[in-house]
PyMOL Python script that loads the backbone (N, CA, C, O; Angstrom):
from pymol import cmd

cmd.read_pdbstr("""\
ATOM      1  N   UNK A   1       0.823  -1.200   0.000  1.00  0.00           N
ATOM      2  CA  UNK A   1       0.000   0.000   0.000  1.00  0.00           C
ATOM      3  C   UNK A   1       0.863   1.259   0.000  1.00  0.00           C
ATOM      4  O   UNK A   1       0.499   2.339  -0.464  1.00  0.00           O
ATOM      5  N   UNK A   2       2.346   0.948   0.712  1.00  0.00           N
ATOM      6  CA  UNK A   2       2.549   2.539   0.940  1.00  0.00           C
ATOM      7  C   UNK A   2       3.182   2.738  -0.398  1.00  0.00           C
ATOM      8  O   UNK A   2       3.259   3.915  -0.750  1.00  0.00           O
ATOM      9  N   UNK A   3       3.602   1.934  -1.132  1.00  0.00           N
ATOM     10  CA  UNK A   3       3.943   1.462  -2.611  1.00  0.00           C
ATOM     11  C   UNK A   3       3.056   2.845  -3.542  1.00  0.00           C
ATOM     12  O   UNK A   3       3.404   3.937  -3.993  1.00  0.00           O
ATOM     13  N   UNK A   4       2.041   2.224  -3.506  1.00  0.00           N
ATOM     14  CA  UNK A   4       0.948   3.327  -4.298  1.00  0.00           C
ATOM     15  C   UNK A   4       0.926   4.794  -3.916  1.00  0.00           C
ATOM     16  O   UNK A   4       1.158   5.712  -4.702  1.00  0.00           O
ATOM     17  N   UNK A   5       0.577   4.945  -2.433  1.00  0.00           N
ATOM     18  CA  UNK A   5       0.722   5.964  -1.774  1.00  0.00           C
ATOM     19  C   UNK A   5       2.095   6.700  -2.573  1.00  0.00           C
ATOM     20  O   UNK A   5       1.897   7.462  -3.520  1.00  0.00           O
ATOM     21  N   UNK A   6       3.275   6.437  -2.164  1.00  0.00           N
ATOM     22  CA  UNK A   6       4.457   7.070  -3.013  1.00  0.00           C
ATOM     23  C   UNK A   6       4.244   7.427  -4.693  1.00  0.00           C
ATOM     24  O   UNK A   6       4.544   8.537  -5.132  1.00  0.00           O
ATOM     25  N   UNK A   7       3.797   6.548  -5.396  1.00  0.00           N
ATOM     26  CA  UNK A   7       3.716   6.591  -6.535  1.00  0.00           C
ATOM     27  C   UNK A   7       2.729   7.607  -7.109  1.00  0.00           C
ATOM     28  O   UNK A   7       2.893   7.871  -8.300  1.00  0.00           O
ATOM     29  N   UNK A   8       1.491   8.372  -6.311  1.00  0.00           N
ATOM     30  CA  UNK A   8       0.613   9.284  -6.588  1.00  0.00           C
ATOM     31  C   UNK A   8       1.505  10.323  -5.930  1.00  0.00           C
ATOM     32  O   UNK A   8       1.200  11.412  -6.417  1.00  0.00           O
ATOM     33  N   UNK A   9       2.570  10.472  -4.948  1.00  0.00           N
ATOM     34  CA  UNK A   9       2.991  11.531  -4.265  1.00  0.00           C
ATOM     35  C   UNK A   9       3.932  11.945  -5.820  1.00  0.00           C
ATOM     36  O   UNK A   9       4.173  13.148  -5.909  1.00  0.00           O
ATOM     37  N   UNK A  10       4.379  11.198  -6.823  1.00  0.00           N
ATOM     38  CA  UNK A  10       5.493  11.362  -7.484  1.00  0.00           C
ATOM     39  C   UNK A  10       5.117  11.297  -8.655  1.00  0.00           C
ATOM     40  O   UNK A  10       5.982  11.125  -9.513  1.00  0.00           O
ATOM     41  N   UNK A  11       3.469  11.435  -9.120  1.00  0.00           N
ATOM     42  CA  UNK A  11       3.275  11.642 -10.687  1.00  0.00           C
ATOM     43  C   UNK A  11       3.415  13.326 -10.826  1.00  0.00           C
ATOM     44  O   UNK A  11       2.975  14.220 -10.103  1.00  0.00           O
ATOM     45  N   UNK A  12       4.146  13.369 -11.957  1.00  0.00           N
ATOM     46  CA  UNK A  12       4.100  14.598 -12.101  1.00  0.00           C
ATOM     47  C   UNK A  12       5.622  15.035 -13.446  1.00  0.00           C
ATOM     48  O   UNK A  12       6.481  14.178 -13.654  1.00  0.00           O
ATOM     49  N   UNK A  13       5.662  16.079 -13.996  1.00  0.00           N
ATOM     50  CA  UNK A  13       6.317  15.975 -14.571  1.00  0.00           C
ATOM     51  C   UNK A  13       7.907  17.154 -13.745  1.00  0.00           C
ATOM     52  O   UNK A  13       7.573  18.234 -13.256  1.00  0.00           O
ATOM     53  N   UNK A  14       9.085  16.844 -13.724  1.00  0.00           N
ATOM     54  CA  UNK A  14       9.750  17.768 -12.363  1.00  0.00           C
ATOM     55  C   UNK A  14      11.131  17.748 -13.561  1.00  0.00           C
ATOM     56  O   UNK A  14      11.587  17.034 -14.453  1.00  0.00           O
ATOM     57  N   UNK A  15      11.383  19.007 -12.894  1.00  0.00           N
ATOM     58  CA  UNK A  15      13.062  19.203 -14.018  1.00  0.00           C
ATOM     59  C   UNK A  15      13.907  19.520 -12.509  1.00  0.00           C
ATOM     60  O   UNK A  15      13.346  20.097 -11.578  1.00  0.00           O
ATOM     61  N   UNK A  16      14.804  19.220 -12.469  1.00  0.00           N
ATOM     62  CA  UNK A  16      15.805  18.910 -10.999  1.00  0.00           C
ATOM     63  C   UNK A  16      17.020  19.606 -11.861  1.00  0.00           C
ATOM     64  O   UNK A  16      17.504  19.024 -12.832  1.00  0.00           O
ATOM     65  N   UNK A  17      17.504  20.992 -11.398  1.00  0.00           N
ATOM     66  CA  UNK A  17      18.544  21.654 -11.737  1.00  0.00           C
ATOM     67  C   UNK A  17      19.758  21.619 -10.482  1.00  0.00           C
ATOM     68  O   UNK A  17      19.415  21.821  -9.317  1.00  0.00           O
ATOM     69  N   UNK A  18      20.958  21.389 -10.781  1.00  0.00           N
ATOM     70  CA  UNK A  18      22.377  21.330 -10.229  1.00  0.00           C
ATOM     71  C   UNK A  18      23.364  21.731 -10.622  1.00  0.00           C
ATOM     72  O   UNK A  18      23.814  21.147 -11.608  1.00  0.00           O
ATOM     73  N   UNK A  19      24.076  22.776 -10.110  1.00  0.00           N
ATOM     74  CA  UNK A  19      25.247  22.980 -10.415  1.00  0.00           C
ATOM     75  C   UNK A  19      24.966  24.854 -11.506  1.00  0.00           C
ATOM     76  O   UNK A  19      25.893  25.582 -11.861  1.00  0.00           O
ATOM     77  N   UNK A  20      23.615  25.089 -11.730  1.00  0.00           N
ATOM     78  CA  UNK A  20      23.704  26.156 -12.886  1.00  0.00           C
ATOM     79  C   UNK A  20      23.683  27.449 -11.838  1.00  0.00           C
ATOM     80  O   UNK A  20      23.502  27.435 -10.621  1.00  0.00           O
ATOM     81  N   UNK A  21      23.926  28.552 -12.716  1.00  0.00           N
ATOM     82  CA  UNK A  21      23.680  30.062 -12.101  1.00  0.00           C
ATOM     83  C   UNK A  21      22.642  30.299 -12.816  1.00  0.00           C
ATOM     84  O   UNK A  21      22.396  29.967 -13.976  1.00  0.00           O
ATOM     85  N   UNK A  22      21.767  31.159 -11.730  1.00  0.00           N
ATOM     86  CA  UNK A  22      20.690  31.740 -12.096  1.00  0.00           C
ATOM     87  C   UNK A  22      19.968  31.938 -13.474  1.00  0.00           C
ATOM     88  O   UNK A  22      18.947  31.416 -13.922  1.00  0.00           O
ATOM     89  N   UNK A  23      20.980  33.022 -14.089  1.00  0.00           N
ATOM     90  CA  UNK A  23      21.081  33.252 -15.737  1.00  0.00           C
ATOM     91  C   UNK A  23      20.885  31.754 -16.521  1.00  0.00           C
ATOM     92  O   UNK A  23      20.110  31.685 -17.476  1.00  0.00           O
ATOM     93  N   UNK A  24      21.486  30.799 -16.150  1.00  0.00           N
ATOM     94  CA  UNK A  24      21.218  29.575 -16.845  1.00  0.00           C
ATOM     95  C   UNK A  24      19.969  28.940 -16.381  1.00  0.00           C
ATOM     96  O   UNK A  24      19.209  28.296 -17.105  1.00  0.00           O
ATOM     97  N   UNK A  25      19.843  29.124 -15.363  1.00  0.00           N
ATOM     98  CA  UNK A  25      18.609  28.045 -14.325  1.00  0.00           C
ATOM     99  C   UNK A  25      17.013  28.879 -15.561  1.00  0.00           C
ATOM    100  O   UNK A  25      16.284  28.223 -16.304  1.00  0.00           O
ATOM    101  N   UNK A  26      16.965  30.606 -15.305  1.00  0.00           N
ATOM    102  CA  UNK A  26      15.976  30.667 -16.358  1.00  0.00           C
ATOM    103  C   UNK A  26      15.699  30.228 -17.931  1.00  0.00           C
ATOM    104  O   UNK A  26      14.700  29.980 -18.607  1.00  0.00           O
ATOM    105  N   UNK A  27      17.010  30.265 -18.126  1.00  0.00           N
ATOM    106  CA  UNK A  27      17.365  29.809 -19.862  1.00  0.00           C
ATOM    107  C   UNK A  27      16.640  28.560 -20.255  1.00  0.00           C
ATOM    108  O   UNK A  27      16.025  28.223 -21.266  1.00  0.00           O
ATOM    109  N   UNK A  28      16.889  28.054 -19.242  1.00  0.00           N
ATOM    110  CA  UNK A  28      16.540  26.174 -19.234  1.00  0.00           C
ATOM    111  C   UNK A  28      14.974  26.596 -18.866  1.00  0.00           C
ATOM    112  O   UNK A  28      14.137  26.119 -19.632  1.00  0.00           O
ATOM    113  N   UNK A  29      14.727  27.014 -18.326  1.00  0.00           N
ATOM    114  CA  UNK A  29      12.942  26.741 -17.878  1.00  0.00           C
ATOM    115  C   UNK A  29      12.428  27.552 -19.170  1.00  0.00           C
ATOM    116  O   UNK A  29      11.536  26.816 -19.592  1.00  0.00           O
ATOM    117  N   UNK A  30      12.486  28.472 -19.881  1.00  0.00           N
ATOM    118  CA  UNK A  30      12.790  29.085 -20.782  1.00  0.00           C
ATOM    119  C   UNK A  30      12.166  28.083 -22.204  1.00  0.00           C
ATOM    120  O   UNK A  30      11.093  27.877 -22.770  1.00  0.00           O
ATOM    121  N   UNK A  31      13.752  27.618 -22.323  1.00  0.00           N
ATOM    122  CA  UNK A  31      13.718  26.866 -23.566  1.00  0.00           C
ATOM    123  C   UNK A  31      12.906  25.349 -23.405  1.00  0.00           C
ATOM    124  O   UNK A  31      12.597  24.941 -24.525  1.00  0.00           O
ATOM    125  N   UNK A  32      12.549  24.559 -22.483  1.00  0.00           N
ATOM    126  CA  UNK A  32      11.473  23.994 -21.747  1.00  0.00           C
ATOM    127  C   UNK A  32      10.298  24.229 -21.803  1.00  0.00           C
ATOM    128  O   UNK A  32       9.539  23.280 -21.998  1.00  0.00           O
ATOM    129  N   UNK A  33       9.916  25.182 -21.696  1.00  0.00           N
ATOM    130  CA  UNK A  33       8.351  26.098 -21.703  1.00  0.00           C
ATOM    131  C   UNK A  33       8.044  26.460 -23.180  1.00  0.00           C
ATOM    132  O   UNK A  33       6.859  26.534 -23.505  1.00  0.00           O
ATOM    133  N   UNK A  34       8.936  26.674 -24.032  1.00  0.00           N
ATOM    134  CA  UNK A  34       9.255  27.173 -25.694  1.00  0.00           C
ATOM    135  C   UNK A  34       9.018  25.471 -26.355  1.00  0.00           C
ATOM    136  O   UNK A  34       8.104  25.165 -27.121  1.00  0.00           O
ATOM    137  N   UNK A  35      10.278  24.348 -25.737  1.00  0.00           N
ATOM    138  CA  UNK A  35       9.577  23.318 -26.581  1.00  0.00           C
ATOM    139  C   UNK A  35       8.749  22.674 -26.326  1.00  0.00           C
ATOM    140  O   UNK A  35       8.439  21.822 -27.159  1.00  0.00           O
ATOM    141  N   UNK A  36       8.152  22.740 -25.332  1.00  0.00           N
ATOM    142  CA  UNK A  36       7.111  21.536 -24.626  1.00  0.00           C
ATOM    143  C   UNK A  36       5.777  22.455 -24.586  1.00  0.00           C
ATOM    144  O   UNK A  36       4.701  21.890 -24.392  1.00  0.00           O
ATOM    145  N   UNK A  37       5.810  23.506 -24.719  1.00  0.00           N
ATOM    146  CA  UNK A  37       4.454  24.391 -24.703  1.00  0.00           C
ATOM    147  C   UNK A  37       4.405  24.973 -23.046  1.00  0.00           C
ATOM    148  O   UNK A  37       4.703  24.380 -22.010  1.00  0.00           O
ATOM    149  N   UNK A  38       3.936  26.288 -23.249  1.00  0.00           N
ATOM    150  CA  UNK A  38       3.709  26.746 -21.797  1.00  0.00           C
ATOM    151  C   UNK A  38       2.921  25.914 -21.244  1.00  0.00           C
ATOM    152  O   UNK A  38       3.393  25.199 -20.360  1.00  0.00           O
ATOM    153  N   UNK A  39       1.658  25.791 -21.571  1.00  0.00           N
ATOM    154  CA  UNK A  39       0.538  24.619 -20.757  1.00  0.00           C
ATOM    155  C   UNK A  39       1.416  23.401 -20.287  1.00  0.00           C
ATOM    156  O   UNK A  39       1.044  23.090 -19.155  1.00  0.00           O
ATOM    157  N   UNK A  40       2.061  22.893 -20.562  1.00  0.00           N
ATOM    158  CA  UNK A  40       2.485  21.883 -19.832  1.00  0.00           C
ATOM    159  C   UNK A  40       3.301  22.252 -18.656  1.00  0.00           C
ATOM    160  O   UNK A  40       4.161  23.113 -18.475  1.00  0.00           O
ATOM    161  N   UNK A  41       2.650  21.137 -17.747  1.00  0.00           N
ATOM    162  CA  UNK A  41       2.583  21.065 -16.436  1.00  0.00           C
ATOM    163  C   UNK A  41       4.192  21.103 -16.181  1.00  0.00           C
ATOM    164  O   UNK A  41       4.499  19.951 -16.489  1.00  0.00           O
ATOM    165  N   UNK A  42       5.132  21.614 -15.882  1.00  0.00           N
ATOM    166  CA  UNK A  42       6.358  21.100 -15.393  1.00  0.00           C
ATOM    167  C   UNK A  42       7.373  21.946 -13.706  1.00  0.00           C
ATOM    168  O   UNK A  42       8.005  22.996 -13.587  1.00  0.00           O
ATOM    169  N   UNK A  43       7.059  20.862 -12.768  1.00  0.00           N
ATOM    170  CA  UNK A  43       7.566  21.493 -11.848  1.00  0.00           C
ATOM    171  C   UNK A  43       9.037  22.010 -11.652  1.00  0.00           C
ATOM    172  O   UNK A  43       9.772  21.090 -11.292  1.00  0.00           O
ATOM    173  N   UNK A  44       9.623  23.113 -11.774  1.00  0.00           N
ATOM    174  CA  UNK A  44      10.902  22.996 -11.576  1.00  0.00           C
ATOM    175  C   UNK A  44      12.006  23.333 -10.554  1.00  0.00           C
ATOM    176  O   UNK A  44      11.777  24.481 -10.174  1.00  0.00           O
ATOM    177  N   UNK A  45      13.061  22.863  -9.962  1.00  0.00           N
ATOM    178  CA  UNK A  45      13.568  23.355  -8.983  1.00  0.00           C
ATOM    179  C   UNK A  45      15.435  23.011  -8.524  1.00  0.00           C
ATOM    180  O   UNK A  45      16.060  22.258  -9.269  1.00  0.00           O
ATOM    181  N   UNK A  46      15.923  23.436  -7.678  1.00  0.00           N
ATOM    182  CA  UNK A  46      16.917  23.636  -7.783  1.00  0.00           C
ATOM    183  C   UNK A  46      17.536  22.978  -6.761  1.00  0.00           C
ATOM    184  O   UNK A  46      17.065  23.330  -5.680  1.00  0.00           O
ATOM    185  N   UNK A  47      18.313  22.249  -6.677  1.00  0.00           N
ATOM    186  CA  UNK A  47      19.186  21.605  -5.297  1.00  0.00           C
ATOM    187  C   UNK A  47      19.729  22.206  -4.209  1.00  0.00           C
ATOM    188  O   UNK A  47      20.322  23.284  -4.224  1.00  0.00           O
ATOM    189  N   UNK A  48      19.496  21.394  -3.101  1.00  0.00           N
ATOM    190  CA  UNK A  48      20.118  22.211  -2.586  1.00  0.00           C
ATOM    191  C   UNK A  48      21.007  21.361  -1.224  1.00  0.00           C
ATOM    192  O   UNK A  48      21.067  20.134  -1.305  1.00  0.00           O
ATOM    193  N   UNK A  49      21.552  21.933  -0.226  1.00  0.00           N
ATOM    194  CA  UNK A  49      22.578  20.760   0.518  1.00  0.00           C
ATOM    195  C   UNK A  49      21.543  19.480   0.900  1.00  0.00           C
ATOM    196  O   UNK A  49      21.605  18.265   0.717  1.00  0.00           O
ATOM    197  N   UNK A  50      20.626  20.324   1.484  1.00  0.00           N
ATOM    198  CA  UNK A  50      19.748  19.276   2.236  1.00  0.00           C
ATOM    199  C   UNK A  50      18.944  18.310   1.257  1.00  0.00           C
ATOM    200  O   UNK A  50      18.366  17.339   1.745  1.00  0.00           O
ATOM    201  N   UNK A  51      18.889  18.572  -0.218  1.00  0.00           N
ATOM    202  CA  UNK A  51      17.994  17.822  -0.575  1.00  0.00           C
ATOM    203  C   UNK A  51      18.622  16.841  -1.707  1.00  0.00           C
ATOM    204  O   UNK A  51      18.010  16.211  -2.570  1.00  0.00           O
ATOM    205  N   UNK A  52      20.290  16.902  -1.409  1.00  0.00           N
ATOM    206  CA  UNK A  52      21.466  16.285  -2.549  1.00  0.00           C
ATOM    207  C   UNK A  52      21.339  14.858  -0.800  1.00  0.00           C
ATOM    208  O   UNK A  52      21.523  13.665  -1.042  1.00  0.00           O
ATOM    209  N   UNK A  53      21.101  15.211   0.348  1.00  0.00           N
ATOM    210  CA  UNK A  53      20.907  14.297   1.364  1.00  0.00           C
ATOM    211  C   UNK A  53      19.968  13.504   1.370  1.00  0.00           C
ATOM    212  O   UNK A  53      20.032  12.583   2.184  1.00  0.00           O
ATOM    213  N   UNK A  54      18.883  13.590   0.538  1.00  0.00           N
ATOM    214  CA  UNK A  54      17.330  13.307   0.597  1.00  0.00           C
ATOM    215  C   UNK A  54      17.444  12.078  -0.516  1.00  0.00           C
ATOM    216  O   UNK A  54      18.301  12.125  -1.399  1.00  0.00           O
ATOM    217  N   UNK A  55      16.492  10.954  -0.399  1.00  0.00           N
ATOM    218  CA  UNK A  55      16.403  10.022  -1.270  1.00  0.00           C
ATOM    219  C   UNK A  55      15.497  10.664  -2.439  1.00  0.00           C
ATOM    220  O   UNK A  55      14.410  11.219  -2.278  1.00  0.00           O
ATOM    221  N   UNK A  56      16.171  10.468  -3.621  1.00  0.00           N
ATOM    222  CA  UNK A  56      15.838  11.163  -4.955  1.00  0.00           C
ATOM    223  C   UNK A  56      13.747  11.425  -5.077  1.00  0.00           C
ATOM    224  O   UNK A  56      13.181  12.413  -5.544  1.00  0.00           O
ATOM    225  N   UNK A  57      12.976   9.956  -4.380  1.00  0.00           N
ATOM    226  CA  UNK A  57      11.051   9.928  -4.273  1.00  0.00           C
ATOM    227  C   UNK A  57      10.755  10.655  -3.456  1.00  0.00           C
ATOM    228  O   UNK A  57       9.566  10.963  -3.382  1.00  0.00           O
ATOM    229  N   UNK A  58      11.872  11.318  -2.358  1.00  0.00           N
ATOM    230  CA  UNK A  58      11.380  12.118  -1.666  1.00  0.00           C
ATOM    231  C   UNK A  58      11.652  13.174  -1.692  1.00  0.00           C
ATOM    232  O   UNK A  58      11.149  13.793  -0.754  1.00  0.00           O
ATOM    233  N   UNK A  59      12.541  14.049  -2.666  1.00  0.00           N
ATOM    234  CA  UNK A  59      13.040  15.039  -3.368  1.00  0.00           C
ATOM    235  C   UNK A  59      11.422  15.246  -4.071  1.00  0.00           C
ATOM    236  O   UNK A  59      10.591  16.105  -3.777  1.00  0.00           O
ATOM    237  N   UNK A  60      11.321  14.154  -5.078  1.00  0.00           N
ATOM    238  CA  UNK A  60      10.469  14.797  -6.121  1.00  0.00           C
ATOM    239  C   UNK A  60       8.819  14.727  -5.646  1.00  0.00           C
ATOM    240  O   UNK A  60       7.723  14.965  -6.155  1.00  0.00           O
ATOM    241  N   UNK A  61       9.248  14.349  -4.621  1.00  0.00           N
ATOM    242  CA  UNK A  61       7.251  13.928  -4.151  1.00  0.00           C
ATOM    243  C   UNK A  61       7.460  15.314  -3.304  1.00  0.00           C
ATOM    244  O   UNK A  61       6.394  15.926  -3.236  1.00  0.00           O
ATOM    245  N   UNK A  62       8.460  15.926  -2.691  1.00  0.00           N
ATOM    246  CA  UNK A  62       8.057  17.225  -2.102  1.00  0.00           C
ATOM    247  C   UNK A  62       7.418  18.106  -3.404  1.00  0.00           C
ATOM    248  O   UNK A  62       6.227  18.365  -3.578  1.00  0.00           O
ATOM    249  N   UNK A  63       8.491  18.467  -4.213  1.00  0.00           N
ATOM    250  CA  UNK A  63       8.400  19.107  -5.421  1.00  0.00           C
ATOM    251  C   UNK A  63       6.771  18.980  -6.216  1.00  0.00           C
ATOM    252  O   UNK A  63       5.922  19.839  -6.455  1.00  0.00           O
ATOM    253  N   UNK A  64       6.805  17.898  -6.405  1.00  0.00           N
ATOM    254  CA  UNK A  64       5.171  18.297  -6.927  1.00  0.00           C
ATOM    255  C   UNK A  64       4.137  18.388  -5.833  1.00  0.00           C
ATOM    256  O   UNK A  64       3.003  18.702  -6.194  1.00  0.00           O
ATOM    257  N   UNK A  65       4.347  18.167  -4.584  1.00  0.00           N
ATOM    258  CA  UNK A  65       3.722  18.648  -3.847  1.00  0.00           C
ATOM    259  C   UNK A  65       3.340  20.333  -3.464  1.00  0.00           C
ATOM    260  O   UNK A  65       2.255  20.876  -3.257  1.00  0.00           O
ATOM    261  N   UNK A  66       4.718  20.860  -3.474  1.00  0.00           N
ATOM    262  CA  UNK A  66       5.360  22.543  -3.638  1.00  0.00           C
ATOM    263  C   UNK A  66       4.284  23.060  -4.558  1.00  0.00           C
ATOM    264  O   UNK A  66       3.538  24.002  -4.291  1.00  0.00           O
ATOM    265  N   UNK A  67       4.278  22.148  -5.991  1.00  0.00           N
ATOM    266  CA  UNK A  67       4.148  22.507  -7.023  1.00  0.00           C
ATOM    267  C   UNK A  67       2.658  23.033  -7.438  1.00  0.00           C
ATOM    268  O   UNK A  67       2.354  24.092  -7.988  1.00  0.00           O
ATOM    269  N   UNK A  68       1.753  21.862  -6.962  1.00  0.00           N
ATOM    270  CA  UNK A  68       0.675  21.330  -6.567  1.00  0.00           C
ATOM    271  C   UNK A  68      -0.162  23.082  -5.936  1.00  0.00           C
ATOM    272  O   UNK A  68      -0.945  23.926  -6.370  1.00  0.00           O
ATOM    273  N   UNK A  69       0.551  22.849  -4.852  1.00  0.00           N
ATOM    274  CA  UNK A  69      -0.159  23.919  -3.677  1.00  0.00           C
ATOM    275  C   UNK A  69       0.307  25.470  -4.419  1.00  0.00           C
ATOM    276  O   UNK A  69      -0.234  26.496  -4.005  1.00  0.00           O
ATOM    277  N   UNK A  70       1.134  25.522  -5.308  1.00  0.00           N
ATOM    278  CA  UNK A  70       1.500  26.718  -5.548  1.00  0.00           C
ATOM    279  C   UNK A  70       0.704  26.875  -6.645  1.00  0.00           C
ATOM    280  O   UNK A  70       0.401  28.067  -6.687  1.00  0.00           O
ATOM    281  N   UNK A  71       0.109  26.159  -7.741  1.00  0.00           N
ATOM    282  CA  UNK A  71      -0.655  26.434  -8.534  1.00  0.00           C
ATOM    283  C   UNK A  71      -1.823  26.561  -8.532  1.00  0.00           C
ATOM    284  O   UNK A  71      -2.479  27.100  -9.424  1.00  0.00           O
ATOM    285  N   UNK A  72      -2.421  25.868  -7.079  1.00  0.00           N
ATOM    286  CA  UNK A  72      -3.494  26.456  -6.599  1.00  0.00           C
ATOM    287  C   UNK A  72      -3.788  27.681  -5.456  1.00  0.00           C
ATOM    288  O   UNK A  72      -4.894  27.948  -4.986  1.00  0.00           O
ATOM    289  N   UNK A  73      -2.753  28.223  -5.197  1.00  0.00           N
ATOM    290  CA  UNK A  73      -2.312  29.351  -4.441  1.00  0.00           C
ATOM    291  C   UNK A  73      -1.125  30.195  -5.135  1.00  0.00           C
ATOM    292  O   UNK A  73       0.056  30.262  -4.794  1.00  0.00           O
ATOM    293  N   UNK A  74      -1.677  30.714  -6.030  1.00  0.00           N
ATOM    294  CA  UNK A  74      -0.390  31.482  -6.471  1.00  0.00           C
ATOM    295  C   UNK A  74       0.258  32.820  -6.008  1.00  0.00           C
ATOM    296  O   UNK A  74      -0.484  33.763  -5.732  1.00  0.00           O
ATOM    297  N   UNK A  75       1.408  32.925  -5.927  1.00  0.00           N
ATOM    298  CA  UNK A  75       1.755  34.057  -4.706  1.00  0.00           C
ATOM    299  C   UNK A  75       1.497  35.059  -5.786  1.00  0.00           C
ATOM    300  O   UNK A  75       1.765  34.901  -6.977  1.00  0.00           O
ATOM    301  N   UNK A  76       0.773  36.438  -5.061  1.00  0.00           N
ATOM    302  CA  UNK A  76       0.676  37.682  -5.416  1.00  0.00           C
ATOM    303  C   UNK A  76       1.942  38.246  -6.076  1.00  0.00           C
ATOM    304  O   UNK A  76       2.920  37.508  -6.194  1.00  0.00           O
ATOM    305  N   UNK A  77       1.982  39.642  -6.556  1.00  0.00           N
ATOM    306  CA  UNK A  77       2.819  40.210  -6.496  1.00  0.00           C
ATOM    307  C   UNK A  77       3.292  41.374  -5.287  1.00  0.00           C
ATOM    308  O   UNK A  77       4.371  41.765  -4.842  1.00  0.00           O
ATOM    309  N   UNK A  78       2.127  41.622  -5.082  1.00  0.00           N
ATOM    310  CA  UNK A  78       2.508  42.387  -3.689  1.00  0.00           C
ATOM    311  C   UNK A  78       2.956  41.624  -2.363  1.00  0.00           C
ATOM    312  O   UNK A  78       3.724  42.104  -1.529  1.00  0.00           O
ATOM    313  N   UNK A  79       2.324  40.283  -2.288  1.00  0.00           N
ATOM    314  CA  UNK A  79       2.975  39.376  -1.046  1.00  0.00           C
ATOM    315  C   UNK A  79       4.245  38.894  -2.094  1.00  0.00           C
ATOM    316  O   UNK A  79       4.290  37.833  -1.473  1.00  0.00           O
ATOM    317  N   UNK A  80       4.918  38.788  -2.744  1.00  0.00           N
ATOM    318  CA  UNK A  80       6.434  38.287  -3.327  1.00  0.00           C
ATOM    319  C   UNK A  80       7.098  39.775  -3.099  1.00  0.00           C
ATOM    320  O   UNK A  80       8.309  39.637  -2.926  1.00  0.00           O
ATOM    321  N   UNK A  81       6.760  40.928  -3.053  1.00  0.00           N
ATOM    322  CA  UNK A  81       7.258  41.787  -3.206  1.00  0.00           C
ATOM    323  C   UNK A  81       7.765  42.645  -1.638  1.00  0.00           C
ATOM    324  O   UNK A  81       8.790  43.319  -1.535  1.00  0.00           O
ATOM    325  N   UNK A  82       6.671  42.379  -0.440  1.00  0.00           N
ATOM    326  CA  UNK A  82       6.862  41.750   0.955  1.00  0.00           C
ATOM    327  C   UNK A  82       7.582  40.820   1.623  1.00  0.00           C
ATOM    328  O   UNK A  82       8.280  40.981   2.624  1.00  0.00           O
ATOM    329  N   UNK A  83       7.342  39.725   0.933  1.00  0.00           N
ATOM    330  CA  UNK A  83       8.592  38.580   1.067  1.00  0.00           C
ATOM    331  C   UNK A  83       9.792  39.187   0.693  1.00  0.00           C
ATOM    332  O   UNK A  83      10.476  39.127   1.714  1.00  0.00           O
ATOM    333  N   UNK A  84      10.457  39.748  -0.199  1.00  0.00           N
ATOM    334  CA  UNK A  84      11.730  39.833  -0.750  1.00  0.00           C
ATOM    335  C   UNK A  84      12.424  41.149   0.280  1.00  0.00           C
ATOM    336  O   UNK A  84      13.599  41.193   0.644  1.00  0.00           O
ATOM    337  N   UNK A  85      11.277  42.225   0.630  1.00  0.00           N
ATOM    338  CA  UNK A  85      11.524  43.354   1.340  1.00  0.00           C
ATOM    339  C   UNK A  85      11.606  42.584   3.080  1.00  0.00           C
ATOM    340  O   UNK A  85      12.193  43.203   3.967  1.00  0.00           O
ATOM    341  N   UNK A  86      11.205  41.747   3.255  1.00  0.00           N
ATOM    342  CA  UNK A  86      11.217  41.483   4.816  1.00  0.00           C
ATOM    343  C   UNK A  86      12.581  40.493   4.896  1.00  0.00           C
ATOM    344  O   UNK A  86      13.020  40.324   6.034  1.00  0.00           O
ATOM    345  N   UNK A  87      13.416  39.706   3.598  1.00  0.00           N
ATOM    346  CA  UNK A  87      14.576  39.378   4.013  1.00  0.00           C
ATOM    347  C   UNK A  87      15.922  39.692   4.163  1.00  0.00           C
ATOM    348  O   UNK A  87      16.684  38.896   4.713  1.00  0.00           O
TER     349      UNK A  87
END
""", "prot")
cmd.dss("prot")
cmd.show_as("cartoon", "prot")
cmd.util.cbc("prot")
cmd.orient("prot")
């Protein structure tokens, strides 16, 4: 059972970036979004210490989880713009 359970936590389509700078990290989501069509679903995200520690199903089952809740809550521009001023 927990078999299945994992396997719905991890449908999804996820691009796992390592090692790029910024300037590249957009390029790639970019040219991604250009060949695959904007409408398609693709979560994307970036490594980091703690999650190069993490077993790879539980990396990507956070991620479309992230992904999930953010597309049904999408942050404002005035709360991103709060966030960035309060760090």
């Amino acid at each position: 059972m927990e078999t299945i359970d994992a396997q719905k936590q991890t449908d999804g389509k996820v691009a796992i970036l390592h090692g790029f700078t910024r300037e590249e990290i957009f390029a790639i989501m970019r040219a991604v979004k250009r060949e695959l069509g904007a409408e398609t679903n693709v979560a994307f995200a970036m490594t980091t210490k703690h999650s190069l520690q993490l077993k790879l199903q539980d990396v990507v089952a956070d991620i479309v989880q992230e992904h999930a809740y953010l597309k049904a809550n999408p942050p404002t521009r005035q709360s991103t713009a709060a966030s960035a001023e309060s760090t």
